[in-house]
C-alpha positions as CSV (number, residue, x, y, z in Angstrom):
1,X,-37.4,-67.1,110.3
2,X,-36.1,-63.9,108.8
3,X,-36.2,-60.7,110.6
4,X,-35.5,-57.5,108.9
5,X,-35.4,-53.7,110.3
6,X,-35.7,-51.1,108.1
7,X,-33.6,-48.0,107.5
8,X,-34.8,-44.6,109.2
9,X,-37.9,-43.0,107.3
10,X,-36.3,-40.6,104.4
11,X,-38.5,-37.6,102.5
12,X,-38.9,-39.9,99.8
13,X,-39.6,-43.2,101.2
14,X,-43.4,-44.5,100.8
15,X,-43.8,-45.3,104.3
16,X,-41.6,-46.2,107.6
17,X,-41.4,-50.5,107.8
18,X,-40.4,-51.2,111.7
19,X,-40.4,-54.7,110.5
20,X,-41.0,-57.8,108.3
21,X,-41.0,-61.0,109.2
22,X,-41.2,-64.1,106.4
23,X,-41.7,-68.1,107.9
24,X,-42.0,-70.3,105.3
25,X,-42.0,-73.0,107.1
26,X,-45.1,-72.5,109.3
27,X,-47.1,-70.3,107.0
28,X,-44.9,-69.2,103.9
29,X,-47.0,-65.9,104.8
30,X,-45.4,-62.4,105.3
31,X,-46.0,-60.7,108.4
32,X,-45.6,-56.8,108.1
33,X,-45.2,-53.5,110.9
34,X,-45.3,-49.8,109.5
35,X,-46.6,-46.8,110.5
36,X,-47.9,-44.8,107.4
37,X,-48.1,-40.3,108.0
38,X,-49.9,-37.6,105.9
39,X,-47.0,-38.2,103.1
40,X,-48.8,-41.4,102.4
41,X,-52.4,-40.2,102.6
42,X,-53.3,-42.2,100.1
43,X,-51.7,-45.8,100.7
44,X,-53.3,-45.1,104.1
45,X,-57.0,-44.8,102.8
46,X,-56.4,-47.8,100.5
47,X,-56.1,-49.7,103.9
48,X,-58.9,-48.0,105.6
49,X,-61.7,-48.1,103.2
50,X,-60.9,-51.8,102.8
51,X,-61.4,-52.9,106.1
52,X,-64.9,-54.3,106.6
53,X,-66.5,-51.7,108.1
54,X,-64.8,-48.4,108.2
55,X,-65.8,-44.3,107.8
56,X,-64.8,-40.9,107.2
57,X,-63.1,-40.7,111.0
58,X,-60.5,-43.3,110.0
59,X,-59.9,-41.4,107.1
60,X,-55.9,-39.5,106.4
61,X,-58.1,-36.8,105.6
62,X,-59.8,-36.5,108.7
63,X,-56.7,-37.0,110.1
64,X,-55.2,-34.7,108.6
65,X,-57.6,-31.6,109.7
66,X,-56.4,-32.4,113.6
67,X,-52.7,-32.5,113.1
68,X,-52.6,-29.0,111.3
69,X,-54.7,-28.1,114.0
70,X,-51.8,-28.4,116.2
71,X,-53.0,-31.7,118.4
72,X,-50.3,-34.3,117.3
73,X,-49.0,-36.3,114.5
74,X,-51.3,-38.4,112.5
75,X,-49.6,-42.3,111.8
76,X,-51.5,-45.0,110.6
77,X,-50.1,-48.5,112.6
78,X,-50.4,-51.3,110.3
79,X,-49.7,-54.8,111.2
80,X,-50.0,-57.3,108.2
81,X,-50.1,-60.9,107.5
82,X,-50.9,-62.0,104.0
83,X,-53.9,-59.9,102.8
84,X,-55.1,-60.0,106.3
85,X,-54.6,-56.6,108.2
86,X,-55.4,-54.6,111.4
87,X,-54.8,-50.4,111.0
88,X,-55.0,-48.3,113.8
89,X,-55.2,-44.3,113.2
90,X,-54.4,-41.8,116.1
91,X,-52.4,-39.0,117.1
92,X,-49.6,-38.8,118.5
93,X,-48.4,-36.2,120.8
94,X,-44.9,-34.7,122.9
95,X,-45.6,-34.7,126.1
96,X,-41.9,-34.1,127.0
97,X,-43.1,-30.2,128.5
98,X,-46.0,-31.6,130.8
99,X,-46.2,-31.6,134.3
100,X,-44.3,-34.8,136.1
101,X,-42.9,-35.6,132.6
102,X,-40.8,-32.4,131.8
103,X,-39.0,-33.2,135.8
104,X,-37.7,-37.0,134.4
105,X,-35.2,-34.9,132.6
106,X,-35.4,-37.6,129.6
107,X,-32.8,-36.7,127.1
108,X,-35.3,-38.5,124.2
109,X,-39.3,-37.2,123.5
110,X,-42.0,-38.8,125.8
111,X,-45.2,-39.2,124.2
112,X,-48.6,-40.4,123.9
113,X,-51.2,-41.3,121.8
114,X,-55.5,-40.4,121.5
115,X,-58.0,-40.9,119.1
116,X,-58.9,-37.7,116.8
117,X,-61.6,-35.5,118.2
118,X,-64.7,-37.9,117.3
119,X,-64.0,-41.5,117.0
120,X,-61.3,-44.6,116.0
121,X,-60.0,-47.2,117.3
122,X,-58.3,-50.4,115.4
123,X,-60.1,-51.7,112.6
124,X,-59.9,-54.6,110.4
125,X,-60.5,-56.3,107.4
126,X,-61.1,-59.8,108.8
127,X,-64.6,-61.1,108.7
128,X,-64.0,-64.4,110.8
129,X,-64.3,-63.6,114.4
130,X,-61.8,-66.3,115.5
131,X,-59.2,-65.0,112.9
132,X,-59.7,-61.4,113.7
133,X,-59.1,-62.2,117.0
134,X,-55.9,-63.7,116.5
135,X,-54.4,-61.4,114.4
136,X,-55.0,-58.6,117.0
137,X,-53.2,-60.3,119.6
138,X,-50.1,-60.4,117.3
139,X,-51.0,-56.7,115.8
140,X,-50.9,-55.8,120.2
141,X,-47.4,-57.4,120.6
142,X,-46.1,-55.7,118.0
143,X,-47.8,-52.1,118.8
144,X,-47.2,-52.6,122.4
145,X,-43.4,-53.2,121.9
146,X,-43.2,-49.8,119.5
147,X,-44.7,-47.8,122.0
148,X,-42.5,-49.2,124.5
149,X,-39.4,-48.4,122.5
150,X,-40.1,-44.9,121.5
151,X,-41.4,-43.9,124.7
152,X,-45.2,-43.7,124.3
153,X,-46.1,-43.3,127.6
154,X,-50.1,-43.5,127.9
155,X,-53.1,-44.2,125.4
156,X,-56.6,-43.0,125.0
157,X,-59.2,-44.3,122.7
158,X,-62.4,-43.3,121.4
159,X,-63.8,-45.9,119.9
160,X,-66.6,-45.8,117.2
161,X,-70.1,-46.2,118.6
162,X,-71.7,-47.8,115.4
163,X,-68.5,-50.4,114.7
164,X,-68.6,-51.7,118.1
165,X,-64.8,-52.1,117.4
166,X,-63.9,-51.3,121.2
167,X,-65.0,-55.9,120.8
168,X,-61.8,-56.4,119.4
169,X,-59.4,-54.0,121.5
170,X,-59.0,-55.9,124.8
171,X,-55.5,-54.8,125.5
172,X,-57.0,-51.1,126.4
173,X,-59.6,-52.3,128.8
174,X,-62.8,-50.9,127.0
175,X,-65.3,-49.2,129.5
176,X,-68.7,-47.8,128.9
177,X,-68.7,-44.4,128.5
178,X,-72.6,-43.3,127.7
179,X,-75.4,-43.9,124.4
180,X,-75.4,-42.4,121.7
181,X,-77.9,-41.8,119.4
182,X,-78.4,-42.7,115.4
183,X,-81.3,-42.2,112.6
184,X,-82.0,-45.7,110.9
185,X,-82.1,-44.6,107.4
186,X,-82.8,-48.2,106.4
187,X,-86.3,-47.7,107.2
188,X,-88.9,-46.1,105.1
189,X,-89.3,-42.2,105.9
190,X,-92.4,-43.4,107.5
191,X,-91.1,-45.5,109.8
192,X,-88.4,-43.6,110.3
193,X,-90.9,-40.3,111.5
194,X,-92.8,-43.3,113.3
195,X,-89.2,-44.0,115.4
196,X,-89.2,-40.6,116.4
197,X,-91.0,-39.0,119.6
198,X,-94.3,-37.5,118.8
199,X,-93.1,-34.0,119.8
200,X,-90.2,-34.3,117.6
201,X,-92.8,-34.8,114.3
202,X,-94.7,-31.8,116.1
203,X,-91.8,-29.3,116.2
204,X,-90.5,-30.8,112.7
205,X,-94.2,-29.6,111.6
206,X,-94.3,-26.1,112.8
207,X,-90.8,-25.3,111.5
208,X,-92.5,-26.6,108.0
209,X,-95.3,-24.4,109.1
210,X,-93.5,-21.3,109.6
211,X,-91.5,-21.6,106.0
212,X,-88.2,-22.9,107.4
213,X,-86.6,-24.5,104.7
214,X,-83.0,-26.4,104.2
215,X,-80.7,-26.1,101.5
216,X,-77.9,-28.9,100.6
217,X,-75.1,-27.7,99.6
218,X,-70.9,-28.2,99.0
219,X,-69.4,-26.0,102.0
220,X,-68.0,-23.5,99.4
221,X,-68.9,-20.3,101.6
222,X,-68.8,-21.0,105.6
223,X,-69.6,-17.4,107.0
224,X,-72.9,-18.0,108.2
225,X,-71.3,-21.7,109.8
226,X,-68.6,-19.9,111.2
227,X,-70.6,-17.0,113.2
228,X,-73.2,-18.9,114.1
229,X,-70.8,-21.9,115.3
230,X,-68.9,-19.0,117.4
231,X,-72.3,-17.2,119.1
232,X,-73.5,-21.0,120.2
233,X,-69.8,-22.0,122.0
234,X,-69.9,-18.6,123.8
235,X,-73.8,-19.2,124.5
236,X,-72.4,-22.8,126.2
237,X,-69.4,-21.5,127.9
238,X,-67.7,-23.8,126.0
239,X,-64.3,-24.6,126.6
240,X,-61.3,-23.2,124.8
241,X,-60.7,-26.0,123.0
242,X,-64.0,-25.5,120.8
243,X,-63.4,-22.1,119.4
244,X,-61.9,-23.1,116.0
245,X,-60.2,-20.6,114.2
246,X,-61.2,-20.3,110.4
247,X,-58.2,-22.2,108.9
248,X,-59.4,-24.9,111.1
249,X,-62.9,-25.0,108.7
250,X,-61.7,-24.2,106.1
251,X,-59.3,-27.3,106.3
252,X,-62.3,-29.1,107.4
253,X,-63.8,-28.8,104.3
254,X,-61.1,-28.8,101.9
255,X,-59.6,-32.2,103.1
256,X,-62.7,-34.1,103.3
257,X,-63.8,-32.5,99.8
258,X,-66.3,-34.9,98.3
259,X,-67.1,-36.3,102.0
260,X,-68.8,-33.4,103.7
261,X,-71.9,-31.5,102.8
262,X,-73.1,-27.7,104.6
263,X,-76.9,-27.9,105.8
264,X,-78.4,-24.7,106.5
265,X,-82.1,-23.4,107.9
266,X,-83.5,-20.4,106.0
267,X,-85.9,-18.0,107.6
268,X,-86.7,-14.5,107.6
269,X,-84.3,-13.9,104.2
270,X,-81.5,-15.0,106.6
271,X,-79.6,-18.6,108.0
272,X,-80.5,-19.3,111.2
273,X,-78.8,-22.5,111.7
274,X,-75.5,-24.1,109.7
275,X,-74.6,-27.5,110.0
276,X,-71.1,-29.9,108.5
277,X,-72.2,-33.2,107.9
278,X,-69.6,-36.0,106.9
279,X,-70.3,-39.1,105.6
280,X,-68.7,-41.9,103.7
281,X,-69.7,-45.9,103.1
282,X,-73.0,-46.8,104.9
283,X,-72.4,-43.4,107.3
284,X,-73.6,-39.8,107.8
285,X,-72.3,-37.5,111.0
286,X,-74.0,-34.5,112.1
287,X,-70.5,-32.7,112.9
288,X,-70.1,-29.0,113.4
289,X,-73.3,-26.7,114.2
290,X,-74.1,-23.3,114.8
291,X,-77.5,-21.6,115.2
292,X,-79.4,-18.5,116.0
293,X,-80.5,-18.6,119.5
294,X,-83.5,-16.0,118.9
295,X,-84.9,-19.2,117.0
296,X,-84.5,-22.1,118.6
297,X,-88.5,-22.4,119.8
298,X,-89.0,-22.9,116.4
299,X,-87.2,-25.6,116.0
300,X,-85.0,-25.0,113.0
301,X,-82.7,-27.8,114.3
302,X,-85.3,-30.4,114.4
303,X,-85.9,-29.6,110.4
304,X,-82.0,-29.6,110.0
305,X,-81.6,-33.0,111.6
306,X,-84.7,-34.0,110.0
307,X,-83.7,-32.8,105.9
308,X,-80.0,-34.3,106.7
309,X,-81.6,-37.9,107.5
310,X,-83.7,-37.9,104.1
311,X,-80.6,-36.9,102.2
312,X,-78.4,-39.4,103.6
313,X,-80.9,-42.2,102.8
314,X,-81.1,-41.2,99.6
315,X,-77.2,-41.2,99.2
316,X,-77.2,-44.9,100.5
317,X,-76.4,-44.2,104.3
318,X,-77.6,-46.5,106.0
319,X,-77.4,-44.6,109.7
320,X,-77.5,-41.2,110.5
321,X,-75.2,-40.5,113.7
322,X,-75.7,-37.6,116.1
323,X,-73.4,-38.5,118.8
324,X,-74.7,-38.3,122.6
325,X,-74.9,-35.2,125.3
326,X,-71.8,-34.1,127.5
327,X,-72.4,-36.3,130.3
328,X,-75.0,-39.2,129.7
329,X,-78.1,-38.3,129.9
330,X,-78.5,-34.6,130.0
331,X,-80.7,-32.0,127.7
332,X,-79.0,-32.6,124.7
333,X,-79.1,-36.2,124.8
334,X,-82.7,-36.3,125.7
335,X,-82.9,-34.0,122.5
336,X,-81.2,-36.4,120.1
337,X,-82.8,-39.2,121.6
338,X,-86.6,-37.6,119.9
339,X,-84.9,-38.8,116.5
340,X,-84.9,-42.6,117.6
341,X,-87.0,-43.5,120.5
342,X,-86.3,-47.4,119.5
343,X,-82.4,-48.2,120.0
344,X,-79.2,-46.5,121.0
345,X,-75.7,-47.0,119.8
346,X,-72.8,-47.5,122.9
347,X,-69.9,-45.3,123.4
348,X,-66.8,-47.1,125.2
349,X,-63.6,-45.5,125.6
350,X,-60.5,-47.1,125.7
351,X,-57.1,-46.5,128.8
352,X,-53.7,-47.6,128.7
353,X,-50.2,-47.7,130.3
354,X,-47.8,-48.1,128.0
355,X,-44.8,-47.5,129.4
356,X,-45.3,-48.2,133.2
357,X,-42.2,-46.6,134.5
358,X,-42.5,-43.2,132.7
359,X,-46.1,-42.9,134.1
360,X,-45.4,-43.9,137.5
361,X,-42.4,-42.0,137.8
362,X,-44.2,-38.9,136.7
363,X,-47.3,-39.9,139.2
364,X,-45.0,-39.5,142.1
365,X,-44.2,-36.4,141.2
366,X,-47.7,-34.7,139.9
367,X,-48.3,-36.3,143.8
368,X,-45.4,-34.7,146.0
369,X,-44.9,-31.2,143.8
370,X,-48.7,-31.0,142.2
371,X,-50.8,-32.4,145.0
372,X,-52.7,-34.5,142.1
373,X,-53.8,-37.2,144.6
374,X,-57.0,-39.0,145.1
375,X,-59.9,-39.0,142.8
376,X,-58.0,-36.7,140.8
377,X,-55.3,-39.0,140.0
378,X,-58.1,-40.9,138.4
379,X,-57.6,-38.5,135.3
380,X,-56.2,-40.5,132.5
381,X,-53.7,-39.2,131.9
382,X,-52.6,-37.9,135.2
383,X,-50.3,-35.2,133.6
384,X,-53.1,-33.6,131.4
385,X,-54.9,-33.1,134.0
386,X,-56.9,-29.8,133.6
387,X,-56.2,-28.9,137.2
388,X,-52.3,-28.7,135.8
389,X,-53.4,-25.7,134.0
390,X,-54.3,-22.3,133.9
391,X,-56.8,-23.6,130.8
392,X,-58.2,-26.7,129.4
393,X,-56.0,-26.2,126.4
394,X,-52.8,-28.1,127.3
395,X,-54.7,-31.0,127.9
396,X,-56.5,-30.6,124.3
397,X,-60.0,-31.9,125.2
398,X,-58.4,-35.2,123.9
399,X,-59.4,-37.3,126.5
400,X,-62.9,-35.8,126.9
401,X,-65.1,-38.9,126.0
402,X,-67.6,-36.5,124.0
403,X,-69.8,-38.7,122.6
């Protein structure tokens, strides 16, 4: 067996290979470890879109949107045997300044990894269970023994609610998080209308009724999106984290050109409700919304959610996801749940240590200087807690499990 390690990552190179292994006398079959950034964008969607079930979240591009943001580093793990592949998107972050990590005094970064703001997770191109199970255990050894050796202290996944892949991700303890809720656009629009609640039709109706209408458009112009996004986070007391500034949609829409579409409800010879939907492969998202509260009775969303189904259908989707409320079954879940009274989707969320003496070193100090002790050391992970901070910014919403 044949072990080579790579040279460090140079402008030019293609993409950073920790390591290849060759043992041609087992298996005569390559085995292959590299991370992939936003200079490869496009090796790293040729490995994405050919897993067997993948979307736009898994994307370089969506990627992409949340590192310019200012919440990490996007890198692409790939561990490879033959054609045979697992890839595993996420963010990774310093956490060298952060409460009980900045006191280790660790000449060398700390960091740690999270899923993008939506969903991720590992995926795969491996049909046979068996086999796909194998290969993760090796792709975990090797991931495991990276994040050991360059510090990565914690991780946090979000894993995506129509894959199911959280199945194939043991080594992060998957946990239930809360439903979420999808339009089956494999039905006929009859049966679709029939799947949801009867006051959904109704309110669907009466926004008919009182000449809403929805136009479909590319998100060329996003000034209606962008103040009525703004007017509904302040209406929610959202946190910081949510107020996006314009680059923010504007990158949005740029990088996922071709994979995101702006939905908005007319009324009055005015919008009175914007919408970003993504989609890509057999998926649609409803993503960023804004709307007009003086309207809401009316139900102008209920149309929006509505028109958005039918036009995914009718580019091939076959589901139309709407994600969950803020904390299981609340107002807006019961909401989303009107478009599909039939079946709901399951959010699991994904914890783990990587580097044991790191975290436990800094959890004896968040405990004798920070008094984070208790159910509040239950906070994964301990040092982004938001009680560490004047805001909730520091700790980047990240490990929110918004469904």
């Amino acid at each position: 067996m044949n072990l080579h390690t790579c040279k460090p990552q140079t402008a030019k190179s293609m993409f950073r290979l920790l390591v290849t292994i060759h043992d041609v006398r087992r298996t005569g079959v390559f085995m292959s470890v590299f991370l992939l950034d936003m200079a490869n964008r496009e090796k790293w969607n040729t490995y994405t879109r050919a897993a067997r079930d993948t979307d736009v979240y898994f994307s370089a591009d969506y990627c992409r949107v949340y590192e310019d943001n200012g919440e990490g580093k996007s890198q692409l793990f790939v561990y490879e045997e033959g054609d045979e592949f697992v890839c595993y998107p996420y963010l990774l972050r310093d956490a060298s300044h952060l409460p009980g990590l900045r006191e280790l005094n660790v000449t060398k970064p700390i960091y740690d990894i999270t899923t993008p703001y939506g969903y991720g997770g590992p995926i795969s191109n491996v049909a046979d269970a068996d086999r796909r199970a194998r290969l993760f255990r090796k792709f975990e050894q090797q991931f495991d023994a990276y994040c050991h050796e360059h510090r990565i202290v914690s991780e946090f996944v979000r894993f995506h609610p129509l894959l199911n892949n959280w199945r194939d991700y043991n080594a992060v303890s998957p946990q239930f998080e809360r439903n979420t809720v999808f339009v089956d656009l494999t039905l006929s629009e009859e049966e679709m209308l029939k799947a949801f609640s009867r006051d959904n039709r109704n309110r669907i109706r009466r926004a008919q009724r009182e000449g809403f209408y929805v136009t479909i458009e590319e998100p060329t112009r996003l000034d209606n999106l962008t103040r009525l996004y703004d007017a509904t986070m302040l209406k929610k007391q959202a946190s910081a984290y949510y107020y996006f500034n314009s680059n923010f949609f504007q990158n949005t829409t740029s990088y996922l050109e071709g994979y995101v579409k702006l939905m908005e409800v007319h009324a009055d010879n005015k919008v009175i409700a914007s919408c970003l939907f993504m989609h890509e492969g057999d998926y649609a998202h409803y993503h960023l919304m804004g709307s007009d509260q003086a309207y809401l009775k009316a139900a102008p969303i209920n149309l929006l959610i509505y028109e958005a189904a039918l036009w995914a259908k009718s580019q091939g989707c076959k589901k139309l996801h709407l994600g969950g409320g803020l904390t299981g079954n609340d107002n807006l879940f019961r909401f989303k749940r009107s478009f599909n009274e039939r079946e709901w989707a399951d959010f699991y969320v994904g914890r783990r240590i990587r580097h044991q003496s790191l975290y436990d070193a800094a959890a004896l100090i968040l405990n004798k200087q920070y008094g984070i002790a208790g159910a509040e050391s239950a906070y994964f992970p301990m040092y982004r807690n938001p009680l560490l901070f004047n805001t909730s910014t520091e700790s980047s919403c990240s490990e929110a499990s918004s469904g």
